[in-house]
PyMOL Python script that loads the backbone (N, CA, C, O; Angstrom):
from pymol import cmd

cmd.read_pdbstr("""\
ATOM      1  N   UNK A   1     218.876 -77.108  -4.102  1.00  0.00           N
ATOM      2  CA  UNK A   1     218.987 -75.672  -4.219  1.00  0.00           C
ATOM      3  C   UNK A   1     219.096 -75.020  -2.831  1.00  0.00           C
ATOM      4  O   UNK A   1     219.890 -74.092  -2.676  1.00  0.00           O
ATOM      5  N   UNK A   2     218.489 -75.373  -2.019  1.00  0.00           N
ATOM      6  CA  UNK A   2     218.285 -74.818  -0.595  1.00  0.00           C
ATOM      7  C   UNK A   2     219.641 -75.275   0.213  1.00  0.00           C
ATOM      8  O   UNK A   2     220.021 -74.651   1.203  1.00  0.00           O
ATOM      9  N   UNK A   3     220.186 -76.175  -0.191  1.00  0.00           N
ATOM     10  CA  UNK A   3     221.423 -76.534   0.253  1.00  0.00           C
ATOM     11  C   UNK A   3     223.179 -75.462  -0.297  1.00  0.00           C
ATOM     12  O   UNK A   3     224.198 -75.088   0.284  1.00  0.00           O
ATOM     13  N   UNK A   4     222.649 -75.381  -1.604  1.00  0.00           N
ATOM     14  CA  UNK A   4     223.525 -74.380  -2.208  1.00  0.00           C
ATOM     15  C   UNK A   4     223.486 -72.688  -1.600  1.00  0.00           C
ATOM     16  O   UNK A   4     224.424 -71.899  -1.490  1.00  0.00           O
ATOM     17  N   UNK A   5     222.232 -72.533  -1.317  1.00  0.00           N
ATOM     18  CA  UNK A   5     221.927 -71.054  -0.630  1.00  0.00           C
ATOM     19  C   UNK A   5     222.689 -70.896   1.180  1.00  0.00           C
ATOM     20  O   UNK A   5     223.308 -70.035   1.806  1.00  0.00           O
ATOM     21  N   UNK A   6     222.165 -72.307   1.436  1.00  0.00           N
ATOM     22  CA  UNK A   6     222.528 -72.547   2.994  1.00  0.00           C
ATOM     23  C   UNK A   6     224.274 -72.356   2.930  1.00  0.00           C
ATOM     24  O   UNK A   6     225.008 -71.785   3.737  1.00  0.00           O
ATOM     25  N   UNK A   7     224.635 -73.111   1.568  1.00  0.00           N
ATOM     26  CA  UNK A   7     226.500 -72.836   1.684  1.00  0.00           C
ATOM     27  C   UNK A   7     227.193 -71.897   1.316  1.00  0.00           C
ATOM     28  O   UNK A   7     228.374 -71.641   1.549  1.00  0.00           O
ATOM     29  N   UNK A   8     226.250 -71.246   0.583  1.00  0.00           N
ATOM     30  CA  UNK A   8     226.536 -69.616   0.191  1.00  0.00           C
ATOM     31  C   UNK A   8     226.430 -68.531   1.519  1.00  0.00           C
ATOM     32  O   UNK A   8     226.956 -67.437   1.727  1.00  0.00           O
ATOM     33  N   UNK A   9     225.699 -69.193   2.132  1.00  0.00           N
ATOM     34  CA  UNK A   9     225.368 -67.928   3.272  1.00  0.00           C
ATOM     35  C   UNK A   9     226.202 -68.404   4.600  1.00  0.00           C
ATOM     36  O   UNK A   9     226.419 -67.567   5.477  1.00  0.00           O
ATOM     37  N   UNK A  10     226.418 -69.025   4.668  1.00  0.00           N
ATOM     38  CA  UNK A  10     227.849 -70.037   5.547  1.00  0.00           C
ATOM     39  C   UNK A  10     229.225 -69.249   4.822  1.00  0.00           C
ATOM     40  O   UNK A  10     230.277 -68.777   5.253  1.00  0.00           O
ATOM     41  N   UNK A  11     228.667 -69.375   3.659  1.00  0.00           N
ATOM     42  CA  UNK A  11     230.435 -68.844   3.384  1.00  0.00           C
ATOM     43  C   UNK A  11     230.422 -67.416   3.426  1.00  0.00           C
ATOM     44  O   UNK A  11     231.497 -66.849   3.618  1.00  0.00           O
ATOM     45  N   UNK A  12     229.346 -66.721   3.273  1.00  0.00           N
ATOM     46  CA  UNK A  12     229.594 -65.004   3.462  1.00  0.00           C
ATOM     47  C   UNK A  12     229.827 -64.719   5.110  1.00  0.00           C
ATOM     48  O   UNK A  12     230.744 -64.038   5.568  1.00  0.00           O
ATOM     49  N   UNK A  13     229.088 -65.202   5.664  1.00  0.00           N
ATOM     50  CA  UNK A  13     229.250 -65.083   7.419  1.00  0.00           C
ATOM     51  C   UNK A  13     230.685 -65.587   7.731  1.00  0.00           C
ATOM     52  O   UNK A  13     231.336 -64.730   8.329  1.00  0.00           O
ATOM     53  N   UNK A  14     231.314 -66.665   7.506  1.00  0.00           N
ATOM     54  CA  UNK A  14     232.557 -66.830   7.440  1.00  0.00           C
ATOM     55  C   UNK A  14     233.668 -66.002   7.318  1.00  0.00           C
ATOM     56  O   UNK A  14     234.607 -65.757   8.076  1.00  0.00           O
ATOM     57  N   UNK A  15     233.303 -65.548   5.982  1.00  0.00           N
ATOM     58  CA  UNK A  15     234.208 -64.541   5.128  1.00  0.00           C
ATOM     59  C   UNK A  15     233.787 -63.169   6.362  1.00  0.00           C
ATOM     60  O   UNK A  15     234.791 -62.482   6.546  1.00  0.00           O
ATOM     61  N   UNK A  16     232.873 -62.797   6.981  1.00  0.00           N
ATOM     62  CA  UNK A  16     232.122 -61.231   7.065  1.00  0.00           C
ATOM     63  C   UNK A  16     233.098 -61.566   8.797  1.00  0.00           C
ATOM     64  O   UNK A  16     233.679 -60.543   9.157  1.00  0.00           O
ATOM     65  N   UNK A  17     233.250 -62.503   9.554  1.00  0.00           N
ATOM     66  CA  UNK A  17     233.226 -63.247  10.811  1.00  0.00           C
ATOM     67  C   UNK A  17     235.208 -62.651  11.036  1.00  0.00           C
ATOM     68  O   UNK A  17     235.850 -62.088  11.923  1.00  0.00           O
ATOM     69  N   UNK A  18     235.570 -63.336   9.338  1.00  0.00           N
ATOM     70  CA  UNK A  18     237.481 -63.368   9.565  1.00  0.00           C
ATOM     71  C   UNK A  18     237.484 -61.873   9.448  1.00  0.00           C
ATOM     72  O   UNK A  18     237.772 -61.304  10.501  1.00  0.00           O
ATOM     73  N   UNK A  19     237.185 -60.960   8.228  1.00  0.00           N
ATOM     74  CA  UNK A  19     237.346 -59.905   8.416  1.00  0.00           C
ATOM     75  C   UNK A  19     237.202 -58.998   9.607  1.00  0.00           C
ATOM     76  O   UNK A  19     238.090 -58.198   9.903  1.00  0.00           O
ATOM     77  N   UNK A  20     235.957 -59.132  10.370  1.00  0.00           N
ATOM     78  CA  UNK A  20     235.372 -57.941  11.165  1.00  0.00           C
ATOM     79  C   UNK A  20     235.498 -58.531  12.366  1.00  0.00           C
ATOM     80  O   UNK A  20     235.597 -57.575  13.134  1.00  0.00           O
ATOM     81  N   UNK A  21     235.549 -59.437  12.948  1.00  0.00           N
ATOM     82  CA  UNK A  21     235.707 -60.365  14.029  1.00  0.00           C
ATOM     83  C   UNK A  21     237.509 -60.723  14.522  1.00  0.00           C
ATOM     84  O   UNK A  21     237.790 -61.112  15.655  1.00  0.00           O
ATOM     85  N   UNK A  22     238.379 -60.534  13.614  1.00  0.00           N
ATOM     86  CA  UNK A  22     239.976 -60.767  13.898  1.00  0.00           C
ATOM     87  C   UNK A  22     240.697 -59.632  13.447  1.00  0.00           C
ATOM     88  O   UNK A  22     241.870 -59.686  13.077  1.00  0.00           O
ATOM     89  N   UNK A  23     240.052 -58.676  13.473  1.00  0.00           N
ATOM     90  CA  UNK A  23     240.314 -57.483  12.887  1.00  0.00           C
ATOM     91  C   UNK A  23     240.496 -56.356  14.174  1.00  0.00           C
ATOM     92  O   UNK A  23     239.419 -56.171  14.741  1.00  0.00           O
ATOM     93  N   UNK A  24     241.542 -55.629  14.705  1.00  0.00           N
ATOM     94  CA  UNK A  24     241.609 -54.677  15.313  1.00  0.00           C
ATOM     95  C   UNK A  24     240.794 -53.169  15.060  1.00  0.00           C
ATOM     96  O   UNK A  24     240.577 -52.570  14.007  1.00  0.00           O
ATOM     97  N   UNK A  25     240.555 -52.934  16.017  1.00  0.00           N
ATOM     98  CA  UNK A  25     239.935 -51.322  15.962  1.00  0.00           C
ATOM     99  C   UNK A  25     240.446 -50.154  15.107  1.00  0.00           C
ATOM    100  O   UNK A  25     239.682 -49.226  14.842  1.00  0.00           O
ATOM    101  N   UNK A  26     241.426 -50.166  14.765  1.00  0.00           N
ATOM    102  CA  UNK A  26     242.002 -49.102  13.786  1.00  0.00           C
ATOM    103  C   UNK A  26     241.742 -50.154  12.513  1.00  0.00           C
ATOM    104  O   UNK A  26     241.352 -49.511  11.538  1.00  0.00           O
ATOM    105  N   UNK A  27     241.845 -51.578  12.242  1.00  0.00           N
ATOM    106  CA  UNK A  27     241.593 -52.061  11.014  1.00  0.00           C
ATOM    107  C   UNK A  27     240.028 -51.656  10.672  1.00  0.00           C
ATOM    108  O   UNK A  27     239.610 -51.074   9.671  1.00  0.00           O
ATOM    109  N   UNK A  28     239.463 -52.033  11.553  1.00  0.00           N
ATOM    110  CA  UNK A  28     237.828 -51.983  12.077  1.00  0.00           C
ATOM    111  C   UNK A  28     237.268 -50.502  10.814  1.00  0.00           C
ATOM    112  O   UNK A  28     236.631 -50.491   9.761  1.00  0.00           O
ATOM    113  N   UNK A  29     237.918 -49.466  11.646  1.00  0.00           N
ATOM    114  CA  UNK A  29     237.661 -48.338  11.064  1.00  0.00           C
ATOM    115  C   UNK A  29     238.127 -48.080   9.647  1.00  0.00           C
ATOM    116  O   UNK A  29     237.501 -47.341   8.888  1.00  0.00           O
ATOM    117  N   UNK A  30     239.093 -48.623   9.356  1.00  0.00           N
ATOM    118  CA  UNK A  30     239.412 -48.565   8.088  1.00  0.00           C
ATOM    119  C   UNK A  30     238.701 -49.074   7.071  1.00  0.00           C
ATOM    120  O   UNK A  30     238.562 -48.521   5.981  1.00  0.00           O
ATOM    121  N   UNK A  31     238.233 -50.141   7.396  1.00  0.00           N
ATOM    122  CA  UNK A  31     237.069 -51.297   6.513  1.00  0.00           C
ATOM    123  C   UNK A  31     235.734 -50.806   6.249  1.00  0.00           C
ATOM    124  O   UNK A  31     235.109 -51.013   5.209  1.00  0.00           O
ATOM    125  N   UNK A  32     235.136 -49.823   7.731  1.00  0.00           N
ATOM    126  CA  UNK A  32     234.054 -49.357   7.568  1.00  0.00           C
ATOM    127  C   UNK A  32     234.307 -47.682   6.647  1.00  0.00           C
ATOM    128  O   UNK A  32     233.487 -47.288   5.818  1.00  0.00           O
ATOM    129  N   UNK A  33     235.229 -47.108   6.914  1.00  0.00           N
ATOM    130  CA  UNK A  33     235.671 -45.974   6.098  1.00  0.00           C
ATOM    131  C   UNK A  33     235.498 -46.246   4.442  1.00  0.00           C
ATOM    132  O   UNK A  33     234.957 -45.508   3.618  1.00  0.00           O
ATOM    133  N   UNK A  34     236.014 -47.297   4.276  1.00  0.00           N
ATOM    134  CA  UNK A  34     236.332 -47.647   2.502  1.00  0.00           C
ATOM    135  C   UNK A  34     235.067 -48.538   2.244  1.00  0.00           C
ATOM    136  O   UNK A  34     234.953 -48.984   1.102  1.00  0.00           O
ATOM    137  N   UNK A  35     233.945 -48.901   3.319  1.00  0.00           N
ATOM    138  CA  UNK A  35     232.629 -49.035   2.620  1.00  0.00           C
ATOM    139  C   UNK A  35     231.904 -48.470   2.340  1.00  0.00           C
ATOM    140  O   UNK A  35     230.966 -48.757   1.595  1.00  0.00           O
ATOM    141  N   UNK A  36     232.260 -46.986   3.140  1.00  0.00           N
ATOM    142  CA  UNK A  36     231.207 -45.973   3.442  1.00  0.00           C
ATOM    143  C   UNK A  36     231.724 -44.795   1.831  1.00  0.00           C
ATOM    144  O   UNK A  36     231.027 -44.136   1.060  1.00  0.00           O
ATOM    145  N   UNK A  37     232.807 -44.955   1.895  1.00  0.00           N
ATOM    146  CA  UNK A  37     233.189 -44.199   0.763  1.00  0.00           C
ATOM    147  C   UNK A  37     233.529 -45.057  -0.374  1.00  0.00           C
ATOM    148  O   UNK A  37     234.350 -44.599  -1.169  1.00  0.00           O
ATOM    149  N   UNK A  38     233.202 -45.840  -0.522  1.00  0.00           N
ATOM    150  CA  UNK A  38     232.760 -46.733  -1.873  1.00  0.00           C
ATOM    151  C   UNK A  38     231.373 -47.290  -2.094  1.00  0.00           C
ATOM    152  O   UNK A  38     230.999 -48.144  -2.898  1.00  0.00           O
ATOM    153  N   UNK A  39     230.713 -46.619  -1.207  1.00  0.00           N
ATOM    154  CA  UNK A  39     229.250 -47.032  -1.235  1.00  0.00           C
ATOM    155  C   UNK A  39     228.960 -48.293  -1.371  1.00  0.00           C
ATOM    156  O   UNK A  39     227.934 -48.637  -1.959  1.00  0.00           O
ATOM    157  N   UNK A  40     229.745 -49.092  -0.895  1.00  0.00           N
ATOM    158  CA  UNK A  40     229.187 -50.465  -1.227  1.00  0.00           C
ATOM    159  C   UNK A  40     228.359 -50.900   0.348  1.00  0.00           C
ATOM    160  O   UNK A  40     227.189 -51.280   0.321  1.00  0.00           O
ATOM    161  N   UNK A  41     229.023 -50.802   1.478  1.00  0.00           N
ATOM    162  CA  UNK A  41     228.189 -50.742   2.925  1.00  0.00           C
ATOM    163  C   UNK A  41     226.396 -50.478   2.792  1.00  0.00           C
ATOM    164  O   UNK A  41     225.599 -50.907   3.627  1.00  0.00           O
ATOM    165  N   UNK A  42     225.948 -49.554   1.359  1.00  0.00           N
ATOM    166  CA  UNK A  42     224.426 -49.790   1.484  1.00  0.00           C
ATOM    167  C   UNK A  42     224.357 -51.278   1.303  1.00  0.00           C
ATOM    168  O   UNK A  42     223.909 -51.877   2.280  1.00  0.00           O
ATOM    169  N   UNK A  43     224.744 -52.095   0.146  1.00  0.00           N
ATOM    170  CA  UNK A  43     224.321 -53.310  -0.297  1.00  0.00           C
ATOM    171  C   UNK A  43     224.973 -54.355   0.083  1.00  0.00           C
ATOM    172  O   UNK A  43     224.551 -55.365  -0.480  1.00  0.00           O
ATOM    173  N   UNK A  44     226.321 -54.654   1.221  1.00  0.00           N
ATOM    174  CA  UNK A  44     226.881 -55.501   1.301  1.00  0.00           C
ATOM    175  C   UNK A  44     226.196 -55.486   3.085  1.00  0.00           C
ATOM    176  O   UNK A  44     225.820 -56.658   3.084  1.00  0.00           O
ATOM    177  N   UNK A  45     225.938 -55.136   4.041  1.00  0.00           N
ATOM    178  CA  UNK A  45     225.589 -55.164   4.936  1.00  0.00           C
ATOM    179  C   UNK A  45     224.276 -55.723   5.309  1.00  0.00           C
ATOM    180  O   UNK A  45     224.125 -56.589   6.170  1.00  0.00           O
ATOM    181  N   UNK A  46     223.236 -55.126   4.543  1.00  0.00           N
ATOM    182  CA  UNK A  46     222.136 -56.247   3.954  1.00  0.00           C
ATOM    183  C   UNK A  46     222.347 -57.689   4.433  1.00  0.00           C
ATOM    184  O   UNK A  46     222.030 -58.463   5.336  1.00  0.00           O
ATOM    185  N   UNK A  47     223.312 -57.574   2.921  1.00  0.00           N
ATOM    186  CA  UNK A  47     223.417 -59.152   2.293  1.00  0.00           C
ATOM    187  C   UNK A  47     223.836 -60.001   3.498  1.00  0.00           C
ATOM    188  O   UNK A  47     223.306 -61.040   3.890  1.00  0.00           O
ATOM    189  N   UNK A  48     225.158 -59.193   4.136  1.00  0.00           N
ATOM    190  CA  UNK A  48     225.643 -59.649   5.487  1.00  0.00           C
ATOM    191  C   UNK A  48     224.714 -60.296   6.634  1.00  0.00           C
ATOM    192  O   UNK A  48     224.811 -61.385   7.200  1.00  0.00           O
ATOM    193  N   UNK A  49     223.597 -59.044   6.811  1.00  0.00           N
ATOM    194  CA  UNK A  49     222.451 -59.938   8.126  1.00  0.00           C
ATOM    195  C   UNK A  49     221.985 -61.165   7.166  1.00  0.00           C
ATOM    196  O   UNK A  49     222.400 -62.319   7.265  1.00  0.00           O
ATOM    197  N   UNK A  50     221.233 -60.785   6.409  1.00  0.00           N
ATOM    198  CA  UNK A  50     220.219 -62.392   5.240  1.00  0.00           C
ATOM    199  C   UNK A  50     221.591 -62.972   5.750  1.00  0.00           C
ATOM    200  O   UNK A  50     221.721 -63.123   6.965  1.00  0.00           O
ATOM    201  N   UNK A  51     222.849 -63.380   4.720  1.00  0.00           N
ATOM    202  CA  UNK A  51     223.017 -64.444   4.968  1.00  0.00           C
ATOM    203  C   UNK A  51     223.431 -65.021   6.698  1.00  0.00           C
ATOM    204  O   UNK A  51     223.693 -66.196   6.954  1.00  0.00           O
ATOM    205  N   UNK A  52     223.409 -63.969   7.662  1.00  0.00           N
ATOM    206  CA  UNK A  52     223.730 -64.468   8.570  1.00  0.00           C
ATOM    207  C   UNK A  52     222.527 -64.955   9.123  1.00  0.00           C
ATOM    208  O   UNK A  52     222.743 -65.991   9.753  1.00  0.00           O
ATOM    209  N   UNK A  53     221.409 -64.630   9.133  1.00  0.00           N
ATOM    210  CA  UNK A  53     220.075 -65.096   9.267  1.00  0.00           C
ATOM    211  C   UNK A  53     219.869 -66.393   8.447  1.00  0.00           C
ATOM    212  O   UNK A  53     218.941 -67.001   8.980  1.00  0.00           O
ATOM    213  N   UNK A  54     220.244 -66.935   7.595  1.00  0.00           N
ATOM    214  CA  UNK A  54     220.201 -68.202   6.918  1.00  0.00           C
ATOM    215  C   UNK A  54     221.396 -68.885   7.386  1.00  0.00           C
ATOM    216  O   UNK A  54     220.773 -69.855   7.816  1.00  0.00           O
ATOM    217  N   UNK A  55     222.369 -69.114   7.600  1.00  0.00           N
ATOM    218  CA  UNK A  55     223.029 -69.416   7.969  1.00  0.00           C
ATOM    219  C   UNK A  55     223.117 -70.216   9.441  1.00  0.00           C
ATOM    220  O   UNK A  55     223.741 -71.248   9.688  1.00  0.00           O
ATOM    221  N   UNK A  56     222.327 -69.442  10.296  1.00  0.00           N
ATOM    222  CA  UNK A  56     221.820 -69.948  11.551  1.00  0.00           C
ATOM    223  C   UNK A  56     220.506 -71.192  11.149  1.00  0.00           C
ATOM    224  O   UNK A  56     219.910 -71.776  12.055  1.00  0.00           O
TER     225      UNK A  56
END
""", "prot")
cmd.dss("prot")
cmd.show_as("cartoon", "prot")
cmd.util.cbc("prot")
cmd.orient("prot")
């Protein structure tokens, strides 16, 4: 089980790493715009540190 969590949180940092990490400054803003106005940025940013904190 602890192995399945460890590859789950490997794969969100991954996924969180290609987006926001190879992503230009006008993309940048766009991504954070359409989290902020879809409200999802309360609950996906969270999730983002945990799994990057497990992940390490």
């Amino acid at each position: 089980m602890a192995g399945l969590i460890q590859r789950t949180a490997e794969a969100i940092d991954d996924m969180w790493r290609s987006v926001w990490h190879d992503s230009s400054t006008a993309e940048k803003v766009i991504i954070a715009l359409l989290l902020i106005v879809t409200g999802l940025a309360i609950p996906v940013i969270p999730i983002v540190w945990v799994a990057r904190i497990i992940a390490r």
